[in-house]
N, C-alpha and C positions, 0 to 999 in steps of 0.2 A: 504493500500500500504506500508505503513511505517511497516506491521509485517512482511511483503514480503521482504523486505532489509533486515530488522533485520538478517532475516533467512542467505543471502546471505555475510553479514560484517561478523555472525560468522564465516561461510569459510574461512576467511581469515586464522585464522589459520591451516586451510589444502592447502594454497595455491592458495585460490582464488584471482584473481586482477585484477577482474569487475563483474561487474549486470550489463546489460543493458535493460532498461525498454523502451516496444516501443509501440506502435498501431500497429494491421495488420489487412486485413480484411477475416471473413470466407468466404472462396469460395461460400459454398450452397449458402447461403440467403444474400450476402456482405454489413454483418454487423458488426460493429466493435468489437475488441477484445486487451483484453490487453497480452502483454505478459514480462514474465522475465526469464532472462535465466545470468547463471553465472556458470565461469568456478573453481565451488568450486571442492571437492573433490567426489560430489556424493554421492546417494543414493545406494544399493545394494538391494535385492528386499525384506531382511529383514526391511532394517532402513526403506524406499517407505510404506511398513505396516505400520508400526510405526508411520509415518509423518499422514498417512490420515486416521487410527483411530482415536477414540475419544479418548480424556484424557490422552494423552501418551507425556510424556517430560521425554528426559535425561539428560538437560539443569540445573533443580535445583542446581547443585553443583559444579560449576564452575563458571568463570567469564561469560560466553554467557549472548548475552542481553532477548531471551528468558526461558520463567519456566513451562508457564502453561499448555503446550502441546494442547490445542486447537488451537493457535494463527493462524497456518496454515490451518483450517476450519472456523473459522470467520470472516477470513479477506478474505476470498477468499469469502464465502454467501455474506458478506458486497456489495463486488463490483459486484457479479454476481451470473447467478443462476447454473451454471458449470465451473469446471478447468479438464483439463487435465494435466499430469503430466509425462515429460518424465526423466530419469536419468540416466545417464551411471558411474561405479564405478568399481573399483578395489578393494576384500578384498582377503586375503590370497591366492597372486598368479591366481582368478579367476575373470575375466573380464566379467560384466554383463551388461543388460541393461534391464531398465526397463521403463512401462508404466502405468499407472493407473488414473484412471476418476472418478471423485466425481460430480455425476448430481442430481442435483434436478428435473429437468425436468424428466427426467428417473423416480425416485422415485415415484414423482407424479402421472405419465401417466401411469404406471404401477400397482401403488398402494403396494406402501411394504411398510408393517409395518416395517422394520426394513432398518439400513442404509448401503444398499450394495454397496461397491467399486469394481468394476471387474477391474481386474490386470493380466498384462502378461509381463514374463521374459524370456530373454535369451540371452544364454550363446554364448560371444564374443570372446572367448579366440583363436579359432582356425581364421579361411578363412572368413566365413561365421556366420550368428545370427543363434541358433540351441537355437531350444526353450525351454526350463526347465519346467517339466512336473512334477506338485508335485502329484497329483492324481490318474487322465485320463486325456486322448489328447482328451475326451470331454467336459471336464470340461474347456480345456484350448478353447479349440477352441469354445465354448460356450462364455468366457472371450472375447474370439476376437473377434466374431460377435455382445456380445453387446456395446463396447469400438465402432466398425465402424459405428453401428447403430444412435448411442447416444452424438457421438463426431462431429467434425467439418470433418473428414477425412472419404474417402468413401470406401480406401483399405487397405491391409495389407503393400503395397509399399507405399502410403502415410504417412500412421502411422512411416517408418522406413525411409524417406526422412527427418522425422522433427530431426533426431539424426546428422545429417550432419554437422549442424554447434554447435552442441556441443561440439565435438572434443572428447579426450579421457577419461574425466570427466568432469562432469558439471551437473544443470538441466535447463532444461526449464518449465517454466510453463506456461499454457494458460487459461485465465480464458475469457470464452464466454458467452453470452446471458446476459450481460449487461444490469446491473436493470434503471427502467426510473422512471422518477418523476411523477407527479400526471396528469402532462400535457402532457402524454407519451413521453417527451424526453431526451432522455441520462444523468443519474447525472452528467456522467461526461463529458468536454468537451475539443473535440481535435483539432479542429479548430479555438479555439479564438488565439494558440498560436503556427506554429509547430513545435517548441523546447520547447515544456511544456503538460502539462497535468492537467485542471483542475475543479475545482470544480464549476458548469456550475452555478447554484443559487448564489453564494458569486460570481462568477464574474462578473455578468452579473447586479448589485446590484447596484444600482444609475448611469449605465452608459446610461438610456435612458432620463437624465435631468441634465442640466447644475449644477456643484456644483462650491461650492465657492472654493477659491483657497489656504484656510487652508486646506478643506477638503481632495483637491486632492493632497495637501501634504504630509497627512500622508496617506492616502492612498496607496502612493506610499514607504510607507516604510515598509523596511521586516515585522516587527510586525504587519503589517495590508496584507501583501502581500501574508503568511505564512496559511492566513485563504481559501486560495483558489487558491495558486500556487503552487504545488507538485516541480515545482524546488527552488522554494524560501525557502520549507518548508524542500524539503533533505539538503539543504545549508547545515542547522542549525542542523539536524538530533542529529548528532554524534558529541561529545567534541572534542576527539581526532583527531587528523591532520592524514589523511590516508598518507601513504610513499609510498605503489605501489598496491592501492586500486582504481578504480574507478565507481561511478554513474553515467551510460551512459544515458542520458532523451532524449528518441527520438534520437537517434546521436551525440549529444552534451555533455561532461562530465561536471558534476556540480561542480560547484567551490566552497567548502568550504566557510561558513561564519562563523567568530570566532567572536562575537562581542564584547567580551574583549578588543580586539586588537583596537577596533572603538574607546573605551572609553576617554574621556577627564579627568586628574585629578584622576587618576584610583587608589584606595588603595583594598589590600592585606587583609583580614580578614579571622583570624582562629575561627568557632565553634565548640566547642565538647559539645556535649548535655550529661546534668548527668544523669546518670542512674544506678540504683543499680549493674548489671552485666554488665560486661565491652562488649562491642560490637565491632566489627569487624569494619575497613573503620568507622569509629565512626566519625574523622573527616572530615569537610569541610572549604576547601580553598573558598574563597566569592572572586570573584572580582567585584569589586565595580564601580560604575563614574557617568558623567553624558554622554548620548547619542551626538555626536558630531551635530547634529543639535540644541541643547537645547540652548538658551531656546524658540525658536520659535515653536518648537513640544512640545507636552508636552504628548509623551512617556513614560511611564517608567514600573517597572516590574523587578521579577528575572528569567531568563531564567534557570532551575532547574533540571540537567540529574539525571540517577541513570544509574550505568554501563555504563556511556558513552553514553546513549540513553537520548533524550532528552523526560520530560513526561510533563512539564507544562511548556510553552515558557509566556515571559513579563506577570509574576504572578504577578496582582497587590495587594499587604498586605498595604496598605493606603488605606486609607478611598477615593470617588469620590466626586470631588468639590472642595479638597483641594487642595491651593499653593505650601504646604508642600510633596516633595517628587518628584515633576515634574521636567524629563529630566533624573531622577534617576534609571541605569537600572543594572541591577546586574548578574554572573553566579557561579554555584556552581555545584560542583554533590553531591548527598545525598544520601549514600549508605547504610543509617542508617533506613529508612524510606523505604515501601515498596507499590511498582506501584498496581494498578488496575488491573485486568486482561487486559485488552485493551490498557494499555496505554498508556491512556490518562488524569490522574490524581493518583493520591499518594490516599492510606486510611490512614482513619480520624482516625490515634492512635493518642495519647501523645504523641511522637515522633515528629509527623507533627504539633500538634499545640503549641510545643515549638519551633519550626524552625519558622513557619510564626509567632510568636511573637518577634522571635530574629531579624527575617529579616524586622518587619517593625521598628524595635528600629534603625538596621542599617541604616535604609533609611532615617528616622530622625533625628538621628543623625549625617548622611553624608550631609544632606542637610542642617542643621542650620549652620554647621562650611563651609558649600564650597557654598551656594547658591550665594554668591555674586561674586565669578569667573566670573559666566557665565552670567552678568549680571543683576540676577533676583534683585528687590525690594523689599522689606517689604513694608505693608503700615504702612501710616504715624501713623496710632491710637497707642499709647503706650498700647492698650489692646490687640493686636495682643500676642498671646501665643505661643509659642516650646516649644513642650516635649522635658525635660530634659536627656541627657543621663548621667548627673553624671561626666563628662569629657570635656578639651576643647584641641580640636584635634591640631597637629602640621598643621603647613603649608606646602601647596604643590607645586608642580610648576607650571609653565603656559604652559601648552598645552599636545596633545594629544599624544607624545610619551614619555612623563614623564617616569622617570625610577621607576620602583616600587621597594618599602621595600622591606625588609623582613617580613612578615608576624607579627613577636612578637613585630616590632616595631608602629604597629598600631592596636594592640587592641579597639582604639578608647572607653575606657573606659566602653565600652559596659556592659560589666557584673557587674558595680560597683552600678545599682540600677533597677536590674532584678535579679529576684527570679525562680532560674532554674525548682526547683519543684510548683511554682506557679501549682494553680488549676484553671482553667479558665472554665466560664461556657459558652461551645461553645459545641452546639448540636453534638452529631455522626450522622453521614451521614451513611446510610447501602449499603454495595457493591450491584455492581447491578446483578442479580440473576443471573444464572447459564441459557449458551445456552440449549434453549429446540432443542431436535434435532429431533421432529416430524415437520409434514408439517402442513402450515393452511395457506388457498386463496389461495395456490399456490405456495407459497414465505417460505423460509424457517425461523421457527420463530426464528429469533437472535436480541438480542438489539442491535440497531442500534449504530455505534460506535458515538461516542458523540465529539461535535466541538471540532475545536484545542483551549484550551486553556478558551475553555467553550464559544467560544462566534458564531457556527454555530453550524448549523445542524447534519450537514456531516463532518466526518473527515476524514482525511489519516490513 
């Protein structure tokens, strides 16, 4: 879901200023269906090609949050086993619109070796939709008959009723026959919330037995919320503050969460990682603190964008069991380092594991000089140890809208006993393989996108 927005935030710079994601159900069999639809600038029936081939991005070379030109075919397989796709656009003076359907079921039941998209366009410029005919008008009407056959829509006036509330650019998308878990029922689920959307196994997870009342404390907070609420998790999506951008969930616009702004005690941290060739966006702003519940939750984590997309939310670089670090939660964007196909995690260069060695030096070193703000204790044993950061930090204020430094006034001594080119012996993790786009059981074979944050199943 989250490479589905992706698609529509980049809009924004052609004037998009909404996605609205919602539930409907298909007429035939009234079964549910997701849909998004955003009044970007549109597809024309060239870029429509482009979107639902294989391997095509012209995203590499700008700021857009996507690169890999799959993203809009595996995240659509992910949630279902068809999308449909309608678009309306404007390119030099000529008004089109298009429609195009990516079925597995089709594939399957038919049996093609290869992965056919049937696509039909036309041209809106004049009164009337007057269809654009690259071949024959057998070919097209071939396109038509398998698009009605195959789709949720049973006419050619159906198919041209879904353009309605498109308006004069925009797309919608519809993605049907929603995959089911083992117990054949819906991964996802739209009745637990109807202003949400989610993920039916992570919600549905300890609520048929009493838990204690730490439990359902954190429970209840974003960082635990984010692993199975699609509006908890677009909150946090994106860094930047949209100005006349919005994520409609179900009818409801999602409100931004910055969690910087939450922080208690919050300092300002510049890294710039060395590296023999200078890098682009090289630096990263860290905002730093402790989580405004701390220290009775014991949260904590860097929440970690790249382009303003957020790829690993409360990353924790501490060790588990220790005092050291809890309530400590962090944001940065790291544009130095590069996402996963999916992502949902950074690869394992040098780059990434001098950031999580710098960011858990920060987290230690934030917490030996501030832990007692919030409360926390040491124990009494004089063999209780901190790692050293080499520095002892200024003091801060008390409370959670402290006005923050300037950046160069809190180095926090960091770099004074860290060794930038250290060599560290931390295994490489190998990307995970490349989508097969043959069929097998039925189901199309794609790696399954993997938890938020590493800790489900299922992700957005």
């Amino acid at each position: 879901i989250a490479e589905l927005l992706d698609n529509a935030v980049d809009e924004v710079q052609n004037g998009a200023t909404f996605v609205k994601v919602d539930r409907v159900n298909i007429m035939k069999d009234n079964s549910p269906a997701l849909v998004f639809l955003d009044d970007g600038g549109g597809m024309d029936p060239e870029s429509l090609r482009k979107c639902m081939s294989l391997g095509y991005s012209t995203k590499k070379a700008n700021k857009t949050i996507g690169q890999y030109g799959n993203g809009f075919k595996t995240s659509t397989m992910r949630l279902g086993a068809d999308v449909i796709v309608f678009s309306r656009a404007t390119h030099e003076s000529k008004a089109t619109q298009s429609i195009g359907l990516l079925s597995y079921t089709y594939l399957r039941k038919t049996g093609q070796d290869d992965v056919i998209v049937p696509m039909i366009d036309f041209d809106i410029s004049g009164h009337w939709a007057e269809p654009i005919i690259y071949s024959s008008q057998d070919d097209w009407a071939f396109n038509l008959k398998t698009i009605l056959e195959w789709s949720p829509f049973a006419s050619k006036s159906e198919l041209l009723q879904q353009f309605e509330d498109i308006g004069p650019h925009g797309t919608k998308v519809i993605i049907y026959n929603l995959w089911m878990n083992d117990e054949g029922v819906y991964e996802l689920s739209f009745d637990d919330d109807e202003e949400d959307i989610c993920l039916r196994d992570e919600a549905n997870s300890g609520s048929l037995k009493k838990l204690p009342k730490k439990v359902l404390e954190r429970q209840s907070h974003i960082s635990y919320r984010i692993r199975y609420s699609l509006r908890a998790y677009a909150s946090m999506l994106y860094l930047g503050k949209f100005d006349n951008f919005k994520i409609i969930l179900r009818g409801k616009p999602i409100q931004q969460f910055h969690i910087a702004d939450e922080l208690k005690f919050p300092k300002v941290i510049s890294y710039r990682p060395q590296v023999s060739a200078p890098l682009k966006d090289a630096t990263a702003e860290t905002t730093i603190g402790f989580i405004k519940e701390a220290p009775a939750l014991s949260v904590s984590g860097f929440n970690v964008y790249h382009k303003n997309r957020l790829i690993r939310p409360f990353w924790k670089v501490t060790g588990d069991g220790s005092l050291k670090g809890n309530g400590v939660v962090g944001v940065l964007e790291a544009n130095f380092i590069e996402p996963t196909h999916d992502k949902q995690d950074f690869e394992r260069s040098t780059l990434f594991v001098r950031l999580e060695s710098k960011l858990k030096q920060m987290t230690l070193e934030y917490w030996k000089a501030y832990y007692h703000l919030i409360g926390h204790q040491l124990p009494a044993s004089s063999s209780y140890n901190m790692e050293s950061g080499g520095s002892v930090l200024s003091p801060v204020g008390h409370g959670p809208d402290m006005q923050k430094q300037p950046a160069d006034q809190h180095k926090l001594g960091l770099a004074s006993n860290f060794q930038e080119d250290m060599h560290l012996d931390v295994p490489s993790v190998a990307l995970q393989g490349n989508v097969r786009h043959n069929l097998e059981n039925g189901k199309p074979a794609v790696q399954p996108i993997i938890g938020i944050a590493e800790v489900s199943g299922i992700g957005y």
